[in-house]
Structure formats: structure tokens, C-alpha cells
C-alpha positions as CSV (number, residue, x, y, z in Angstrom):
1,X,72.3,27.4,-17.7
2,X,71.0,27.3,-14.1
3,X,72.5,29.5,-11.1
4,X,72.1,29.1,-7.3
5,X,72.3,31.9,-5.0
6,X,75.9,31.6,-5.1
7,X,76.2,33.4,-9.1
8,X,77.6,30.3,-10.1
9,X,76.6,27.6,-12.7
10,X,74.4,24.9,-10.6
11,X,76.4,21.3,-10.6
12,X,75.2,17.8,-9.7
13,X,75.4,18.5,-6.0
14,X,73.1,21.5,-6.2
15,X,70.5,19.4,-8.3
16,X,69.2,17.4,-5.0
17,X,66.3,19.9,-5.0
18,X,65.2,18.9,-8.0
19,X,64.9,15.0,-7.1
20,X,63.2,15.4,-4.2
21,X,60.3,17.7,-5.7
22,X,60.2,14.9,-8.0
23,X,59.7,12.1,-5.3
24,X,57.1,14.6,-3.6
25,X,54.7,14.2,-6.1
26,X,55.4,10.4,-7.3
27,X,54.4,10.0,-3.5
28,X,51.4,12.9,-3.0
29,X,49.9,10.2,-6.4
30,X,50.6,7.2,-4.6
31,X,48.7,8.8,-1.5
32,X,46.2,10.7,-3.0
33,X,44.6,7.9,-4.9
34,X,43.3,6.1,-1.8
35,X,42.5,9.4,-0.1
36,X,40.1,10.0,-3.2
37,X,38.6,6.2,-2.9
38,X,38.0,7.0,1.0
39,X,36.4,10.2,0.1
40,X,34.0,8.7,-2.1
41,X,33.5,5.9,0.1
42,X,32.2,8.5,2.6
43,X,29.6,10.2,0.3
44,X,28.1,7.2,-0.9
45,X,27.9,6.1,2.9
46,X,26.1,9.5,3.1
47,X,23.7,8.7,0.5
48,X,22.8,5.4,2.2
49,X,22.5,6.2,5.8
50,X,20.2,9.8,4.8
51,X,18.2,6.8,3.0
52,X,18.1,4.7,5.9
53,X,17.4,7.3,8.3
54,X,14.5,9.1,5.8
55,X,13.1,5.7,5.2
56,X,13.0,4.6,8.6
57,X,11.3,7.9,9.8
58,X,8.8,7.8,6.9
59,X,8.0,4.0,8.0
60,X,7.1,5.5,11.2
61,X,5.0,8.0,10.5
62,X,3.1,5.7,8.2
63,X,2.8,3.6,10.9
64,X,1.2,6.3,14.0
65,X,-0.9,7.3,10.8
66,X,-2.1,3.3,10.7
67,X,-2.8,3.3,14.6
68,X,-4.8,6.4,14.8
69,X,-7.6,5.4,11.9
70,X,-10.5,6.1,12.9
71,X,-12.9,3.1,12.3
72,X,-15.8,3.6,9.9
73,X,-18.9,1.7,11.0
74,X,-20.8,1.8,7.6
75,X,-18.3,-0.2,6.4
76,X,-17.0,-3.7,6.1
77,X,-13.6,-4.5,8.0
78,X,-11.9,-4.9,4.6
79,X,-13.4,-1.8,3.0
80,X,-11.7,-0.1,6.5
81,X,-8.3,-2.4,6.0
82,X,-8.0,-1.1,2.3
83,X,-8.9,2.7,3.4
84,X,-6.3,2.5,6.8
85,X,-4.1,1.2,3.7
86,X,-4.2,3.9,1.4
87,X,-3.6,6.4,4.3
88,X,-0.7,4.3,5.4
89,X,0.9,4.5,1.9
90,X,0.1,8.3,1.2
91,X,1.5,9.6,4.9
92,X,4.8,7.3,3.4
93,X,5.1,8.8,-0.5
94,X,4.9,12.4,2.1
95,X,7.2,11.5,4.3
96,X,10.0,10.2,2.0
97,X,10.6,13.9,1.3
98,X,13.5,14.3,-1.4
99,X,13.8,10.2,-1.9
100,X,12.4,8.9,-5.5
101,X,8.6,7.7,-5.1
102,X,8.8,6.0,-8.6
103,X,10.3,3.1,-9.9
104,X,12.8,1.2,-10.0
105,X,13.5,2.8,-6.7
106,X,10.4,2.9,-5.1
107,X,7.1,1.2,-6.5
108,X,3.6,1.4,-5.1
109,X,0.2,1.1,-7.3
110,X,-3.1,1.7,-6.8
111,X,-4.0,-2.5,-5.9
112,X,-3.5,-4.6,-2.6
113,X,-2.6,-8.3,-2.3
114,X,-4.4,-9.5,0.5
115,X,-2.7,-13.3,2.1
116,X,-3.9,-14.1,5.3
117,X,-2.3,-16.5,7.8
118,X,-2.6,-18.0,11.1
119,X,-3.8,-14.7,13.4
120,X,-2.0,-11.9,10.6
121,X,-3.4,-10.5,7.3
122,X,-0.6,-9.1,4.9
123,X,-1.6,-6.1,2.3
124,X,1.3,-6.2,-0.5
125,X,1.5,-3.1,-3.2
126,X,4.8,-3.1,-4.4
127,X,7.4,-2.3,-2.3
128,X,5.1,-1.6,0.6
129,X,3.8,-4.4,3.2
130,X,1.5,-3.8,5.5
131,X,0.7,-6.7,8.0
132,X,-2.1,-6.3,10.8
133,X,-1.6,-9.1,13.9
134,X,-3.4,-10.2,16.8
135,X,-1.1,-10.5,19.5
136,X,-2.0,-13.6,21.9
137,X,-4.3,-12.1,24.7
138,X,-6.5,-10.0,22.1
139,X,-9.8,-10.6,21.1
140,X,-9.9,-10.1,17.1
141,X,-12.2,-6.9,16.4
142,X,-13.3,-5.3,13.6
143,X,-11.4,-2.1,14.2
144,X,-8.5,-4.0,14.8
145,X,-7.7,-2.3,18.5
146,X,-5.1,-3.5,20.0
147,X,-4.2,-5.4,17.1
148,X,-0.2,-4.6,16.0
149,X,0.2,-3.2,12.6
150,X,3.7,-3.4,10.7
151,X,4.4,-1.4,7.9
152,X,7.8,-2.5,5.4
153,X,8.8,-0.1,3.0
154,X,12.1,-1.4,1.0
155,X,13.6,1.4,-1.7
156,X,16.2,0.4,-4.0
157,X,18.9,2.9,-3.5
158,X,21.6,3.6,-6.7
159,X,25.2,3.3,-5.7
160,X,27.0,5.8,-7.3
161,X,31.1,4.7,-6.6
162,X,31.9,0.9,-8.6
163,X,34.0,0.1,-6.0
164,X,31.6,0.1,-3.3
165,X,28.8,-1.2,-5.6
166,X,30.9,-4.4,-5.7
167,X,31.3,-5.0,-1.7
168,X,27.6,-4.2,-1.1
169,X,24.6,-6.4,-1.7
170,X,22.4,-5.9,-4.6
171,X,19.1,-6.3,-5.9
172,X,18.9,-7.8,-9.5
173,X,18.7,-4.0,-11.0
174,X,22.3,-3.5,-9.3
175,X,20.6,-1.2,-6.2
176,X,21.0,-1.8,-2.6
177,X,17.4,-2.5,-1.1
178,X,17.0,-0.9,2.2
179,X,14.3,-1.5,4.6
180,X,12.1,0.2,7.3
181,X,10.5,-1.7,9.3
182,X,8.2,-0.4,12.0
183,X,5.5,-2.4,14.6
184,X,2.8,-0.5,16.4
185,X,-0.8,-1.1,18.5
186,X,-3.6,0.5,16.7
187,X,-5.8,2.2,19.0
């Protein structure tokens, strides 16, 4: 038998309490189930804007690395592409820090694809594209100066919450490809 303070046998009246400690935690369920969705809305956010942002900044240093090759005269122009290349994608696998460098997320091998268009030449090794441009006004040159180089990484990034998987867009192995993308003038 329950007592309240009174020393006396507790009656319906007196049971109030009791009800509302129950309806207190039917509603702290209702509420904390999209407070926990929200939270892990915000980490996986996390994950994908540190990606982004280390991506990006890894682009970019790839990039100043591609503008401030230093021309080899002994030689050819593609032999010089291919070595400007390989520094391009090594100053990138350092840059990426803590991100995977390996597949599925991130794949580079040790051969080019070369295409060539109409004033552009575009180096292709996985997940890395490297296209060199001759802006109207240049003359075309062997050490490509003044020429613009862009360097594209995209990395496959996991998503780690279901729920967010299925309102983002995905690649076919269910990751969300970001990109960096950065343009600069070789010197």
C-alpha cells in the first residue's frame, strides 16, 4: 500500500503523479527519435563537407604544384606532360591527408589516357583528370606557359546514416562522388 506525505493510504486523486511521469516519457520517445535522426544528420554532413573541404584543398595544391613545373628541355613535351602529371597526382595522394587513397573511394594507377581536343589535352588515371588549355590569345608552347591547367579529383565518399543515403545522390557502389575542381596558369 502506497502513502503520501499525509500518513494516509494514497487514493485515485493522489495517483495524478503517476500519469503524468508516464506521459513524460511516451512524449521524451516521441521527441527524442527525431532529435537522434537530426543528430545523425549532422555528423554525416560532417563527414561530407571535411571531404569536400580536404578534397578541394588537395585539388589545389595539386594544381600550384602543376603551374610551378619546371620544364625539362632534354625532353619531349609529352615525356614533360606525363612527368608534371605524376607530380600533380603525388602532391594530391599527400594532400588528401586522413581521406582513403585506395579504392573504391579513391582510384589512381600508374597509366595516363591521353584525348586531345580542339586547343585542350585531357590526362585520365582513374579518378584524377588533368586537362592542360590554351586560352585564346596564347601561343601554344612546349612548356605550356600561360597555358591553364585543371586538375578534377572525384572520391566516392560512404554514407554512413540510410536515411540520408536515400535523399543523396549516388554513384553505382551506393557512395556520393564529390569533386574538386581547380583551374590555374602554369608559369
Amino acid at each position: 500500500m502506497r502513502f503520501v506525505r499525509t500518513g494516509r493510504p494514497a487514493g485515485p486523486a493522489d495517483r495524478s503523479g503517476d500519469a503524468e511521469a508516464g506521459q513524460s516519457l511516451v512524449e521524451f520517445a516521441l521527441v527524442l527519435t527525431p532529435l537522434f535522426m537530426l543528430l545523425l544528420g549532422i555528423i554525416q554532413f560532417g563527414f561530407i563537407f571535411n571531404t569536400y573541404v580536404t578534397l578541394t584543398n588537395a585539388t589545389r595544391d595539386a594544381a600550384r604544384e602543376g603551374t610551378v613545373y619546371v620544364y625539362d628541355r632534354t625532353k619531349t613535351k609529352d615525356l614533360n606532360d606525363l612527368a608534371r602529371n605524376e607530380e600533380i597526382r603525388s602532391t594530391l595522394l599527400a594532400s588528401m591527408n586522413l581521406l582513403s587513397k585506395t579504392a573504391p573511394r579513391f582510384t589512381t594507377g600508374s597509366t595516363w589516357t591521353a584525348a586531345t581536343g580542339t586547343g585542350t589535352k585531357t590526362y585520365t588515371n582513374g579518378d584524377l583528370r588533368i586537362t592542360y588549355t590554351v586560352p585564346s590569345g596564347t601561343t601554344e608552347s612546349d612548356p605550356r606557359t600561360g597555358q591553364q591547367i585543371t586538375v578534377v579529383a572525384s572520391y566516392h565518399q560512404d554514407l554512413i546514416i540510410p536515411l540520408i543515403a536515400e535523399l543523396l545522390p549516388r554513384d553505382s557502389g551506393g557512395r556520393l562522388v564529390l569533386t574538386g575542381e581547380v583551374t590555374m596558369v602554369a608559369n
